[in-house]
C-alpha positions in Angstrom: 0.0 0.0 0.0 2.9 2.7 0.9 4.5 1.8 -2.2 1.3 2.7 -4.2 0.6 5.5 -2.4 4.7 6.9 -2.7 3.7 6.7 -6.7 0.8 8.7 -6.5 -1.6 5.8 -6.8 -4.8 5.2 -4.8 -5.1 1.9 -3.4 -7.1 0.6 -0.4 -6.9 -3.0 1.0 -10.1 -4.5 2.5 -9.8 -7.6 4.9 -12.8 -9.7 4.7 -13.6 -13.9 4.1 -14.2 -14.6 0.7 -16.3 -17.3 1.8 -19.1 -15.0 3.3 -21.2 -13.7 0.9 -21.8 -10.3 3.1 -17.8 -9.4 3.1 -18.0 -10.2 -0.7 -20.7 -7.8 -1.0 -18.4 -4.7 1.7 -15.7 -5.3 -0.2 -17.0 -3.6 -3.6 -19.7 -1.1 -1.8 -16.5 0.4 -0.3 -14.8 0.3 -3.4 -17.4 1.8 -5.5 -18.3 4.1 -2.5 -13.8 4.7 -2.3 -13.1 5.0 -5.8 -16.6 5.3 -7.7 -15.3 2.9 -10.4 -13.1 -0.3 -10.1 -10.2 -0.2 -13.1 -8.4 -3.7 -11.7 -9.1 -6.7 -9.1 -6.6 -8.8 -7.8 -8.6 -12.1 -6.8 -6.4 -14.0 -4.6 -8.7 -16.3 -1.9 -6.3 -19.4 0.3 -8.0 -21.4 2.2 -5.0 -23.9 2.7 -6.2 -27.4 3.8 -4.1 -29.1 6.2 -1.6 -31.6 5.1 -3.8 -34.5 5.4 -4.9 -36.9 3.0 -8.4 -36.5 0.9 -9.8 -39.9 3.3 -9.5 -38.2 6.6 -10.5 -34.5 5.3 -14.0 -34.1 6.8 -16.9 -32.6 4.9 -16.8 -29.4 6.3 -13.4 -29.0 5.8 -13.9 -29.7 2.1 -16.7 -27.0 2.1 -14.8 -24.2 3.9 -12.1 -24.9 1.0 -14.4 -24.6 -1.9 -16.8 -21.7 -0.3 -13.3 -20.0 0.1 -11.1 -20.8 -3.0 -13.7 -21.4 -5.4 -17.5 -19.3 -5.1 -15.6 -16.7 -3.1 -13.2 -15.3 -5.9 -16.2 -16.4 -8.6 -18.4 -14.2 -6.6 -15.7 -11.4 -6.8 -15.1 -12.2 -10.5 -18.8 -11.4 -11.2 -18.8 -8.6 -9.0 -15.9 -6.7 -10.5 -16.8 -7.9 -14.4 -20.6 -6.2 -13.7 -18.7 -3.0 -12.8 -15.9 -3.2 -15.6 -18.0 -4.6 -18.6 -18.2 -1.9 -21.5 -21.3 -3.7 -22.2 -22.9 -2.6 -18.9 -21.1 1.1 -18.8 -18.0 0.5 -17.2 -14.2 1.5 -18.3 -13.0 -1.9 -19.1 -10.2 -3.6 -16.8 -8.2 -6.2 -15.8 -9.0 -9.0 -13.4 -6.3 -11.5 -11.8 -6.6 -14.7 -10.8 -4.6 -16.0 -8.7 -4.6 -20.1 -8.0 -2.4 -22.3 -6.9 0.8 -24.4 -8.8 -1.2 -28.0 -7.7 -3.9 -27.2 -10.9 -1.1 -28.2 -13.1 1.5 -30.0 -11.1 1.4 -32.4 -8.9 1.6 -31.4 -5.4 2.1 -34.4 -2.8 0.4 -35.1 0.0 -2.6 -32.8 -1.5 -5.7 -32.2 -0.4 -7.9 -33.4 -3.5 -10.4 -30.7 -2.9 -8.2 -28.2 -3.0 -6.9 -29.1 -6.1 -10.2 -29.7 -7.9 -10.8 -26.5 -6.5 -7.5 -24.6 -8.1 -8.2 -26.5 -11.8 -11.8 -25.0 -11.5 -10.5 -21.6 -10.9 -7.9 -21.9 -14.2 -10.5 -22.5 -16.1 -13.2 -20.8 -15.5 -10.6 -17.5 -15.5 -9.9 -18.9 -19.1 -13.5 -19.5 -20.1 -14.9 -15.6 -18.0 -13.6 -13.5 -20.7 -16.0 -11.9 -23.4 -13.1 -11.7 -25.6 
């Protein structure tokens, strides 16, 4: 953030869970009520499972994983495409998805939801763009 801000750059960080739907939602009403337009998004959500295998990781382990790393950051995706889509009257932008190495490599011991979970995000970044 200093560095930003040395450049003459506005930025603003906002702590919040991508997993709840209501910090999803605080996260752009302060940027749009900040900045009045969003121009970039950094999506980067980690929920990191611990390093156990897939039969002992509980169901609600696997669920805090994929309402974290997966409908979290596509949540944010749709929320920062509404308000940078040309279509619907925004500037155009960038989004960034950040994911982890495990979608394409394997990553041992892994948690198996967690990779499902980084192949998902890959490719639905490669399959959100209009262009």
């Amino acid at each position: 953030m200093r560095e930003f801000k040395s450049l003459g750059r506005e930025a603003m960080a906002i702590r919040g869970d991508f997993g709840s739907q209501g910090d999803v939602k605080n996260l752009f009403t302060e940027v749009d009520r900040y900045f009045g337009r969003l121009d970039g998004f950094v999506n980067n959500a980690a929920a990191i499972p611990t390093r156990k295998y897939f039969l002992d990781t509980s169901v609600d382990e696997m669920t805090h994983i994929i309402k974290t790393n997966l409908i979290g950051p596509m949540a944010c995706l749709r929320e920062a495409a509404k308000r940078m889509s040309k279509a619907l009257g925004g500037n155009g932008g960038s989004i960034v998805n950040v994911s982890s190495i495990s979608s394409i490599i394997r990553m041992a011991p892994a948690d198996k939801t967690y990779i499902a979970v980084a192949i998902y995000v890959c490719a639905g970044t490669r399959t959100s763009s209009p262009g």
